[in-house]
C-alpha positions in Angstrom: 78.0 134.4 32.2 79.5 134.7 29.1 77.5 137.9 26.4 75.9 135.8 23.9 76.1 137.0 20.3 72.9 139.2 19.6 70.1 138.2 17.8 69.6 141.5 16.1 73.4 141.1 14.9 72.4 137.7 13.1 73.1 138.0 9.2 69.9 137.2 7.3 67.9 133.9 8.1 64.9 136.1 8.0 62.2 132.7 8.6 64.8 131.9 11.5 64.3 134.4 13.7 60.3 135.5 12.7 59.5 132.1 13.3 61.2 132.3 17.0 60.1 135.8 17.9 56.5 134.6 16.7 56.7 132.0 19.4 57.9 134.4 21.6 55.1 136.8 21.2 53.0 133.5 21.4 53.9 130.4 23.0 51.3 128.7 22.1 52.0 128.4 18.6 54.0 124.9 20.0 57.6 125.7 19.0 60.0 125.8 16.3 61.7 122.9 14.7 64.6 124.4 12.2 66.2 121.8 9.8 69.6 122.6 7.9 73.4 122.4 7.5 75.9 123.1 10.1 77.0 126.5 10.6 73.9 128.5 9.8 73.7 130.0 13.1 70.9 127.8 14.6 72.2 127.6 17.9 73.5 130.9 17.4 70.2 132.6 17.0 68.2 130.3 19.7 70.6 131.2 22.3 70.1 134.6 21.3 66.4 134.9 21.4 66.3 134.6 25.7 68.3 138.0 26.2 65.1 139.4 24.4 62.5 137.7 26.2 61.1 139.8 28.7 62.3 139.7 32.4 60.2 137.4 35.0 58.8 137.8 38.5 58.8 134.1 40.2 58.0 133.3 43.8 60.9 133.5 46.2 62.9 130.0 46.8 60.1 128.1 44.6 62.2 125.6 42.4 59.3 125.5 39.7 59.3 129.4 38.6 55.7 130.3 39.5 54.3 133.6 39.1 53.4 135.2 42.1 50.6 136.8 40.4 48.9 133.2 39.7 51.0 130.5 41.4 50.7 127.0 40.4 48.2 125.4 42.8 49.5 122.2 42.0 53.2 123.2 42.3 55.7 120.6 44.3 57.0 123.8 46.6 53.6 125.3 47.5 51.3 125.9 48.6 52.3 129.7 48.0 51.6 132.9 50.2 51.4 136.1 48.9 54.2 138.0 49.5 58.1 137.3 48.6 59.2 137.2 44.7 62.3 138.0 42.6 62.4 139.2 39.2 65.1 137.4 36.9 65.6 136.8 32.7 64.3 134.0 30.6 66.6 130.7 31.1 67.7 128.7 27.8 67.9 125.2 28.9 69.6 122.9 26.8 68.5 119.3 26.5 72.0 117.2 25.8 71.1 114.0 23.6 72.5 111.8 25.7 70.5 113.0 28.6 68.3 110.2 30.6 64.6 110.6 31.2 65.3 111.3 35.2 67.2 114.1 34.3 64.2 115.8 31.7 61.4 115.0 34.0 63.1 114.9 37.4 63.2 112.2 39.7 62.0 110.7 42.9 64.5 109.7 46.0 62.4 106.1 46.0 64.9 105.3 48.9 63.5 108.1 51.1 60.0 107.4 49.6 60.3 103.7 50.7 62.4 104.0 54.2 61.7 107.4 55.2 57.8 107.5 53.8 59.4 111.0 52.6 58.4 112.7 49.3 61.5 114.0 47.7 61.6 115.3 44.8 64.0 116.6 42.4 63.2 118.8 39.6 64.3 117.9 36.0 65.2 120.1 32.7 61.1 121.1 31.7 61.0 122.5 35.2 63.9 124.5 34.8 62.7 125.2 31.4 58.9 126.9 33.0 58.3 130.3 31.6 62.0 130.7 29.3 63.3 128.2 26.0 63.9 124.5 26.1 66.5 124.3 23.4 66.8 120.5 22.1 70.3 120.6 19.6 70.0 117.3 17.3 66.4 116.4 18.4 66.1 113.7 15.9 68.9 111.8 17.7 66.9 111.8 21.0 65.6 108.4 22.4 61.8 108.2 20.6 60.7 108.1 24.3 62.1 111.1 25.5 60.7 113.4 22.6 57.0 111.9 23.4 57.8 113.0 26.8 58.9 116.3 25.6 56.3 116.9 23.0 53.7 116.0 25.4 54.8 118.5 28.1 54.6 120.8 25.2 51.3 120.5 24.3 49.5 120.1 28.3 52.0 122.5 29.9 52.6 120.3 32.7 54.9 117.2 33.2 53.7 114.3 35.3 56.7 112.0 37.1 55.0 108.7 38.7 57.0 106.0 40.7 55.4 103.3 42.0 52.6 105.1 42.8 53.9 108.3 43.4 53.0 111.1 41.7 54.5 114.6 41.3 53.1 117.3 38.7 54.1 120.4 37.8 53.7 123.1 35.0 56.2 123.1 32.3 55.1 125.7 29.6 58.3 127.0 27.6 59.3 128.0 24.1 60.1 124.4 22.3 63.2 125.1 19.8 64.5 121.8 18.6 67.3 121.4 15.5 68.5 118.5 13.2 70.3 117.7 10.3 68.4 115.9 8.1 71.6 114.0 6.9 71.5 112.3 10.2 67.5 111.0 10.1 64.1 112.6 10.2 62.1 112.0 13.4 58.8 110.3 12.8 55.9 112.2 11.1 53.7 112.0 14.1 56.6 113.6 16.2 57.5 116.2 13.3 53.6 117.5 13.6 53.8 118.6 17.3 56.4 120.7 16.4 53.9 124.1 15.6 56.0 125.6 13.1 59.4 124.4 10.8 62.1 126.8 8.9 64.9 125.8 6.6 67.9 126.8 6.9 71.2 127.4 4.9 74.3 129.2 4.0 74.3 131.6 1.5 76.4 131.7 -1.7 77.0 135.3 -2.5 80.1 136.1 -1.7 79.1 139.5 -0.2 77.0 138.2 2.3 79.5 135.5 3.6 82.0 138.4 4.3 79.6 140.7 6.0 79.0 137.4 8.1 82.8 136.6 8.9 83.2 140.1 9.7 81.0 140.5 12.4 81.5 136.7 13.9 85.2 137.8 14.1 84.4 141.4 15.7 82.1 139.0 18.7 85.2 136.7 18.9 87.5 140.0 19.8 85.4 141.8 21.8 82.2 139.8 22.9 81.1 143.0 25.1 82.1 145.7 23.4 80.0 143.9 20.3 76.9 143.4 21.8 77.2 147.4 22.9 77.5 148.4 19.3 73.8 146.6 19.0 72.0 147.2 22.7 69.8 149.7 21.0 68.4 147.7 18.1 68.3 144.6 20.9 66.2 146.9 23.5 63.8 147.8 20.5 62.9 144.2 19.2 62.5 143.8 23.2 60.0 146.2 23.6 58.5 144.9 20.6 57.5 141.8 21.8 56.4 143.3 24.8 54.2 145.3 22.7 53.2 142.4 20.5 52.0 140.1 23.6 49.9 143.0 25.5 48.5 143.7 21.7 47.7 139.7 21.1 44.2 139.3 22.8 43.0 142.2 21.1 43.4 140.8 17.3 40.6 140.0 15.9 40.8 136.5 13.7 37.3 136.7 11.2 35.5 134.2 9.3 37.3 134.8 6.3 40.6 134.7 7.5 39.6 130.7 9.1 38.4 129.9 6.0 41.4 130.6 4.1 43.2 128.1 6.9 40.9 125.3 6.6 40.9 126.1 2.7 44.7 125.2 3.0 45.1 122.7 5.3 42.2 120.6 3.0 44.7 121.0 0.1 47.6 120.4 1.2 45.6 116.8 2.4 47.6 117.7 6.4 46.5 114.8 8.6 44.4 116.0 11.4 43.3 119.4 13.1 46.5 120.6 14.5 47.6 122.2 11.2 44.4 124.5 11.4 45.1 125.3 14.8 48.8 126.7 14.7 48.1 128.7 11.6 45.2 130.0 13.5 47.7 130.7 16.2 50.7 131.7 13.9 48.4 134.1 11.7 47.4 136.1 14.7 50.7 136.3 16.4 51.7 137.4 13.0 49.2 140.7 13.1 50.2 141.1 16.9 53.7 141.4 15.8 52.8 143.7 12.5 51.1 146.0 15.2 47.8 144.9 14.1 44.1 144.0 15.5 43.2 142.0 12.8 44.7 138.9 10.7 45.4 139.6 7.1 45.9 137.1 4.1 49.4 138.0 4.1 49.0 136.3 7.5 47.5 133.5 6.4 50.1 133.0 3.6 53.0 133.3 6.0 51.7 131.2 8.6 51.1 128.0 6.2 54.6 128.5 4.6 56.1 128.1 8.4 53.3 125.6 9.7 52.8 123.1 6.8 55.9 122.1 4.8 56.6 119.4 7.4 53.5 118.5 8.0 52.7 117.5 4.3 55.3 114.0 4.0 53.0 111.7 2.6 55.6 109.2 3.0 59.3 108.7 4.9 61.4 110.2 1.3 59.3 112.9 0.6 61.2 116.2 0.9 59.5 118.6 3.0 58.0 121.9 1.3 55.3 123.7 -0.1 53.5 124.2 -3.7 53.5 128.2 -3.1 51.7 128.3 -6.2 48.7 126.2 -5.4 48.6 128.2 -2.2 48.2 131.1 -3.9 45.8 129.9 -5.4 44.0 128.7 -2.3 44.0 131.8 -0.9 43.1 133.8 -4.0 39.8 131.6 -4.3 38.5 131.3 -0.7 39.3 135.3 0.2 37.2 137.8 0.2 34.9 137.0 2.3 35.0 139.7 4.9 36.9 142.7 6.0 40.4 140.8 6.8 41.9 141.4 3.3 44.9 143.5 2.2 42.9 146.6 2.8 44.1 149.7 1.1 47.5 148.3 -0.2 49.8 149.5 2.5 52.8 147.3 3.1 51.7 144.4 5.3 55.2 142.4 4.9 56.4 141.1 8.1 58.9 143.1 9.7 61.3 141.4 12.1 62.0 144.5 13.3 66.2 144.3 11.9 68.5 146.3 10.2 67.8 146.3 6.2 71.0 145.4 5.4 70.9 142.3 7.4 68.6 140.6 5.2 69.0 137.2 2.7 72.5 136.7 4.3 73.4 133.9 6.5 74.3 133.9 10.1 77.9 133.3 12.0 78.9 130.2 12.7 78.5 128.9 16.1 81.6 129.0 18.9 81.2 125.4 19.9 81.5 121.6 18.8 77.7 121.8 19.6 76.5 124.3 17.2 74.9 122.1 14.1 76.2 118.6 12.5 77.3 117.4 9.2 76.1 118.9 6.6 72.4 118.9 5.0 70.8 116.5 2.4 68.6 117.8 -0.4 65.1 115.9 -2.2 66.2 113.1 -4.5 67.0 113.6 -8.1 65.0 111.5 -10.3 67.0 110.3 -12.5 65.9 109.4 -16.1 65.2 105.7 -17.1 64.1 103.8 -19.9 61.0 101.5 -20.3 60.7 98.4 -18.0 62.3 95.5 -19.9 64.1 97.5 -22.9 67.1 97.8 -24.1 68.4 101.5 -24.2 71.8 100.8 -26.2 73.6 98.5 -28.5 73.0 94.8 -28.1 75.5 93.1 -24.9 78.3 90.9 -25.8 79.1 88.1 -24.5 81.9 88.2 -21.6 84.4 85.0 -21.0 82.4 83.9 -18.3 79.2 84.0 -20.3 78.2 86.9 -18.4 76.0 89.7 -21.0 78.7 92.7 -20.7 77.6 96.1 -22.4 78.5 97.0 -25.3 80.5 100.9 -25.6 79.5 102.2 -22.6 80.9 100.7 -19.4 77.5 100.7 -17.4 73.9 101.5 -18.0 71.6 103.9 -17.0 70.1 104.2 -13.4 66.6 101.9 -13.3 64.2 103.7 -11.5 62.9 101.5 -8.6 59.3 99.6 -8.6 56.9 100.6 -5.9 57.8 100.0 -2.2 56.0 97.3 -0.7 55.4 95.9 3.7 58.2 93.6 4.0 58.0 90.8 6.7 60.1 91.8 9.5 64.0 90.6 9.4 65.2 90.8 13.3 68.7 90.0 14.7 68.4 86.6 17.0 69.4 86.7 21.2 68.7 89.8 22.8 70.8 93.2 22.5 71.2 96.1 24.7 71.5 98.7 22.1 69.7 102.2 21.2 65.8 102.2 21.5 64.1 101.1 18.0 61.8 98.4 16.7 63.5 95.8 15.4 65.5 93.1 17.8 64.9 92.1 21.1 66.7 93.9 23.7 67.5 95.0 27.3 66.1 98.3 27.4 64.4 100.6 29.9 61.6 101.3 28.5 59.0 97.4 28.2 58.1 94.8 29.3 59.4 93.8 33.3 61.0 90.3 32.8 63.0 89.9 35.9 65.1 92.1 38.7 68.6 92.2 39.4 70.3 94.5 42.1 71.3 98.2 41.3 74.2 98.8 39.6 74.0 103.2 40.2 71.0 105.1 41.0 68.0 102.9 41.1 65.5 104.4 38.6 62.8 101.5 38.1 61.7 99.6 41.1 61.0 96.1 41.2 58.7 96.0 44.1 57.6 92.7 44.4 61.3 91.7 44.6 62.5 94.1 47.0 59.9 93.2 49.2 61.0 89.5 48.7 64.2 90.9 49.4 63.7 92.4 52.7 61.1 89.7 54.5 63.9 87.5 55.4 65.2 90.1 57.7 62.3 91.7 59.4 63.3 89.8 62.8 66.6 90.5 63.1 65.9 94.0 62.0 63.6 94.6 65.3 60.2 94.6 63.6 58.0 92.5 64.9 54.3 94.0 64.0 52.9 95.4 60.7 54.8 97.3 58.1 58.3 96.4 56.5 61.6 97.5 57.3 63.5 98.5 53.9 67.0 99.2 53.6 69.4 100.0 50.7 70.4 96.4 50.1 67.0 95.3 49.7 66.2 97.3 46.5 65.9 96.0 43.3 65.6 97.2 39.9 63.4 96.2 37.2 64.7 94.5 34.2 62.7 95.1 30.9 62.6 94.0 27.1 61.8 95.8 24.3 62.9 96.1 21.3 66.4 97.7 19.9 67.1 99.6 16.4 70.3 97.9 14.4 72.4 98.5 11.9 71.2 97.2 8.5 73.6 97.1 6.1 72.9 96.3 2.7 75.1 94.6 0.9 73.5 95.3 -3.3 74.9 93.3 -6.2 74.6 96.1 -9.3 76.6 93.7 -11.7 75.5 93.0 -15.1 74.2 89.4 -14.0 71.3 92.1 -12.5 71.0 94.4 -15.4 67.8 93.4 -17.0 66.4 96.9 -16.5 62.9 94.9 -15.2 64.6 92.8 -12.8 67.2 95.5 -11.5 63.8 98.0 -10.9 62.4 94.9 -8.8 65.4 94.7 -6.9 65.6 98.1 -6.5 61.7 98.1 -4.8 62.5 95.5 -2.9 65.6 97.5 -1.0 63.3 100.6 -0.6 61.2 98.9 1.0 63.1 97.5 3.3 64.6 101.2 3.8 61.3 102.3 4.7 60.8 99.4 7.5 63.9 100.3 8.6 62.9 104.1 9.2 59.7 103.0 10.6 62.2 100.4 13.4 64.7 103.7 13.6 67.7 101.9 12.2 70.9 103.0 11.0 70.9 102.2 7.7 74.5 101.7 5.2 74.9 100.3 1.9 77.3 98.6 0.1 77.8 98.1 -3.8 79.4 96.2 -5.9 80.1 95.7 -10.1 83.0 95.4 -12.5 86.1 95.4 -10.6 85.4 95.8 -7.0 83.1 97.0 -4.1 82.2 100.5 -2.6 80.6 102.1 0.0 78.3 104.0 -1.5 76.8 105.5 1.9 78.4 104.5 5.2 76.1 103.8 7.9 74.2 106.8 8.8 70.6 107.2 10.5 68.9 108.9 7.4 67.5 106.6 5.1 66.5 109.3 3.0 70.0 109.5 2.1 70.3 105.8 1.4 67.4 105.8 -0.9 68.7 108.4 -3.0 72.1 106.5 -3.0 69.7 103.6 -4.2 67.8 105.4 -6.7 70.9 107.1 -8.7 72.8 103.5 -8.8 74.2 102.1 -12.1 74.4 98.8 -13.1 76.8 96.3 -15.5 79.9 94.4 -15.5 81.1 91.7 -13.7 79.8 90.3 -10.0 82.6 90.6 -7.6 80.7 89.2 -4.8 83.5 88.5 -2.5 85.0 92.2 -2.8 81.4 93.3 -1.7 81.2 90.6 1.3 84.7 91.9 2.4 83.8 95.7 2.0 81.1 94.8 4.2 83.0 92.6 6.5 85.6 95.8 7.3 82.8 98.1 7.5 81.1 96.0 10.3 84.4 96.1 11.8 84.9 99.9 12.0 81.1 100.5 12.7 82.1 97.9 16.5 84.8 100.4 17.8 82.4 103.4 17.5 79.0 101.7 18.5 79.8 98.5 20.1 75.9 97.7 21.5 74.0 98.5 18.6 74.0 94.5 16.8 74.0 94.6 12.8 71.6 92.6 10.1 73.8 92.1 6.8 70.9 92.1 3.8 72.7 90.8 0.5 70.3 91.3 -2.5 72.0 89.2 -5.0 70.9 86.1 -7.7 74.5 84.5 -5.9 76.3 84.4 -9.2 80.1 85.4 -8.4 82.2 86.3 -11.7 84.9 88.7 -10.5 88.4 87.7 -10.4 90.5 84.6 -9.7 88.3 81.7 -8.6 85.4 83.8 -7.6 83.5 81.5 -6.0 85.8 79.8 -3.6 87.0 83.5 -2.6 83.2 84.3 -1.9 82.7 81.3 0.2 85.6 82.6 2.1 84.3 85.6 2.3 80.8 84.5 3.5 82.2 82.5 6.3 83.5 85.4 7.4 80.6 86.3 9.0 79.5 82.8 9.9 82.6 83.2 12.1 81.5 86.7 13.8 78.5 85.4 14.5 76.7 88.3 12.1 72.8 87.6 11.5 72.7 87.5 7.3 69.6 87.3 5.4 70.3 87.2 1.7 67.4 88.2 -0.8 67.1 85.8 -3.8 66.6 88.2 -6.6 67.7 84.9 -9.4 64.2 84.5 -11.9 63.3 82.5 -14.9 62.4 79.2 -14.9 66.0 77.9 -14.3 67.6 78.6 -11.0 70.7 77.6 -9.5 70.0 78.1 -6.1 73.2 79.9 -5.8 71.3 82.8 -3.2 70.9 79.7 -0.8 74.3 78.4 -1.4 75.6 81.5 0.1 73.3 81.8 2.8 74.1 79.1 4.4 77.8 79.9 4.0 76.7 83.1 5.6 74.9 81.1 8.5 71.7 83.1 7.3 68.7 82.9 5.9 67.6 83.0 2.1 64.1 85.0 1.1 62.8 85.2 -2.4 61.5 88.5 -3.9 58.2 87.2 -3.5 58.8 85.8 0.0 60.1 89.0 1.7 56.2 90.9 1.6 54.7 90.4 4.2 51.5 89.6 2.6 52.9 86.6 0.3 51.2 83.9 0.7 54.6 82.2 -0.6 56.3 83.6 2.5 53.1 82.4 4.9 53.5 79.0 3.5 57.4 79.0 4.0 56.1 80.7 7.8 54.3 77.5 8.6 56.4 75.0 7.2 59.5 76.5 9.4 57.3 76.6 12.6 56.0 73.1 12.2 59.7 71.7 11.7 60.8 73.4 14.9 57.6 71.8 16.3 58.4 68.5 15.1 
């Protein structure tokens, strides 16, 4: 086994690793969830912590780690006699994002079940996982389905497996440590607030700091042993210290005024629910357990809602996360007091993590593996400054040759702060896909609805019972059996086909030419795409976005999973100059193309937001239609949103829908609660009637 770089040898990242030894003195404060750039040492530290968790006795041969001292009565392997055990460390399993729900939960051998009448089963990651870390790398790219089935191991300490009616469960109580860069998506916020506690991460920039981190990253990389020598003493004592800490935790005392303080904050900050209270309950008392303490402190308090409520407080998808420390000061200053839990006699109550002083506020080593932490990190939107709705901030527009208002001086305007988000009606890709889970399109997927079966193609994982047993009556005969019961054998089997529903890639395709200036109009058009951003986080999209003005088109963001980034893309873009729509249909066109080779199952939906007016270059028009048809000839679904107003309209939107062989929805026909759009609802449902 290779010596893993020590936790005590990590530069800085001081919420880092008190957050992860709290949940080691505890695990029932639910898990850490740590959000940042790549090469922060996230992985680093996680892989770390297990040298420092304290050794375990299991019962001998049992595949489920049970502690002889109170087996599982439940447990697959048992039932257990006393007797037999072995003592070995804490395992870190990872949980690859690729990995299938068999392999997290375990599976059943539903051929032996079936033939043989044989209960076999085979244990999955969470049982490996029982009593050490389950480390989840990139959890917000997992499968929505296999995080509920994480998340909900986390929180009952068991994991259930059922096949066609048979039923396996076993405990599965671990130390939950899942990463993510937010650049690549958030997960949802009811998925975010099972995770008990959050930390931010990033790399420093002082100088100083950097260095000390290079310098000991390349003195691991020389000598990995002789390294983690230079350290075994400060490793064995933040060992013992958790030992310490746990034996110490049912003794601290959490008072009155110490639960007020929580509720106090959780009421505040407006968290949904009671599970905020309850891991800052958990988190506060760790926190004295760990300071050596029998009873929780504000300080506690204080630290336990900065690490158990910035994620919990998104109000919506593209709020950042975080937390008003001066309203929680406040808080705390008004509802303590109340009983003996205070700061006491002003000794220092700051939480040690039990390091080396000059380790602290610097940043950890990079990670010795493709694996470590992915592109780099997003920050909150910038709000950018904008005029009033409707005015004119500068000189009056000329007139351009095509009639087109063109700005006067400056070569764009200002950035038009979008109108409020609205429910949009839902824009879905026709046919059915086989693409990653989401909520959009129609799809083959393995999680639904059972539409049909089809034989096995691999290891069968959903049996289609009805047709197997279809299957194998023909044959009961010639296969000797000539009573009750069923003779099944591998050919008979059948797997389940399902629909659900698929996430795509909406790509949006945004005219920002001066035909779309009118600061009113553009901060329409503007709500209208963050809307449909935020349906697309809610149906776990990828989301990309195209622009184009003046002289061409660019891709402002290529397609990624974070909408967040997309919306700040949005919120930041200028406007004026000519409407070169067929550079933006071609930009789009080519990125379609590239996004095929590396995802070729997930289907895309094209959104042009345009008034259809193409003024760029030679013959504009005619090179738009070719454009547009295009797509016609992929076979790419294409809704364009009509954002032309005034009491003249040239219908130029529609025009190009068609060319696009899409649809065509107004501004007032893409919410969902438009009566225009119900009426344009009916009409199209009664003509297909008809």
């Amino acid at each position: 086994m290779s010596t893993p770089f020590p936790f005590t040898a990590v530069v800085g990242q001081d919420d880092l690793r008190l957050a992860l030894l709290l949940n080691a003195v505890s695990p029932a404060v639910g898990g850490v969830l740590v959000r940042g750039e790549k090469g922060t040492a996230k992985s680093t530290a996680v892989r770390a912590l297990s040298v420092l968790m304290p050794t375990l006795n299991v019962v001998a041969g049992c595949r489920f780690s049970c502690d002889p001292d109170s087996p599982d009565p439940a447990c697959p392997d048992g039932p257990h006699e006393p007797g037999a055990f072995e003592t070995r460390p804490a395992r870190t399993v990872e949980l690859p994002v690729g990995a299938s729900e068999d392999r997290l939960v375990g599976a059943l051998d539903i051929e032996r079940a079936l033939a043989e009448g044989v209960k076999a089963f085979e244990p999955g990651l969470l049982a490996d996982a029982h009593r050490g870390i389950l480390y989840v790398d990139e959890v917000n790219l997992l499968h929505d389905h296999l995080v509920d089935l994480l998340l909900d191991a986390a929180a009952m300490g068991a994991s259930y497996v059922e096949r066609e009616g048979v039923s396996v469960r076993h405990a599965a109580r671990f130390l939950l440590v899942g990463t993510m860069n937010p650049e690549e998506g958030e997960l949802r916020p009811q998925l975010l607030d099972r995770f008990g506690l959050t930390v931010e991460v990033a790399a420093s920039r002082e100088p100083d700091q950097r260095v000390e981190v290079v310098r000991r990253r390349l003195a691991y990389d020389d000598d990995p042993a002789a390294f983690a020598g230079r350290w075994a003493d400060e490793e064995a004592a933040v060992r013992a210290r958790i030992v310490a800490a746990r034996a110490l935790l049912p003794s601290v005392r959490l008072g009155d005024g110490a639960l007020r303080q929580i509720a106090a904050t959780c009421a505040a900050f407006e968290v949904d629910g009671m599970r905020a209270d309850i891991v800052m309950a958990r988190t506060a008392t760790a926190l004295a357990a760990w300071a050596g303490r029998t009873d929780v402190l504000a300080e506690d308090v204080r630290q336990a809602a900065l690490l158990a409520l910035p994620h919990r407080r998104r109000r919506n998808p593209f709020d950042a996360p975080g937390l008003d420390e001066d309203k929680l000061d406040e808080t705390l200053e008004e509802f303590g007091g109340q009983d003996d839990t205070g700061p006491g006699d002003g000794t220092d109550t700051g939480h040690d993590d039990g390091l080396s002083d000059d380790d602290r506020g610097d940043d950890g080593p990079d990670d010795d593996g493709p694996d470590d932490d992915g592109p780099g990190g997003g920050g909150g939107r910038p709000a950018p400054e904008a005029g009033p709705d409707g005015g004119d901030t500068g000189a009056r527009p000329e007139a351009g040759q095509d009639g087109e208002p063109q700005p006067s001086g400056a070569a764009e305007r200002s950035a038009v702060r979008a109108a409020e988000p609205f429910r949009t009606k839902v824009l879905s890709v026709p046919g059915i896909g086989e693409g990653a889970a989401g909520r959009r399109s129609r799809a083959r997927t393995e999680h639904g609805r059972t539409t049909g079966a089809r034989r096995p193609r691999g290891a069968l994982t959903k049996l289609h019972l009805a047709a197997t047993v279809q299957a194998a009556a023909p044959h009961q005969r010639a296969r000797g059996r000539s009573g009750p019961g069923l003779v099944v054998r591998r050919d008979d089997l059948r797997q389940a086909t399902r629909e659900g529903r698929e996430g795509n890639l909406v790509l949006f395709v945004v005219d920002a030419s001066g035909s779309m200036a009118a600061r009113q109009r553009m901060s329409a058009v503007k709500g209208a795409v963050l809307s449909l951003l935020l349906d697309a986080y809610q149906r776990r999209d990828k989301v990309g976005l195209v622009t184009f003005r003046g002289a061409g088109a660019e891709l402002a963001l290529p397609p990624t999973s974070s909408v967040d980034a997309a919306a700040v893309r949005l919120e930041s873009l200028p406007t004026g100059g000519r409407t070169p729509l067929a550079a933006g249909l071609l930009k789009a066109h080519d990125v379609l193309r590239v996004e095929r080779l590396r995802d070729s199952a997930r289907r895309a939906l094209v959104v042009v937001v345009t008034d259809g007016r193409a003024t760029g270059g030679p013959e504009p028009v005619a090179l738009a239609g070719r454009a547009a048809r295009l797509f016609a000839a992929d076979g790419v679904a294409c809704v364009v949103v009509d954002c032309e107003s005034g009491p003249v309209r040239l219908g130029l939107a529609g025009q190009l829908a068609g060319e696009l062989g899409g649809a065509a929805v107004t501004l007032e026909e893409l919410r969902a609660d438009s009566i225009a759009g119900l009426v344009k609802d009916v009409q199209g449902t009664s003509r297909r009637a008809a």
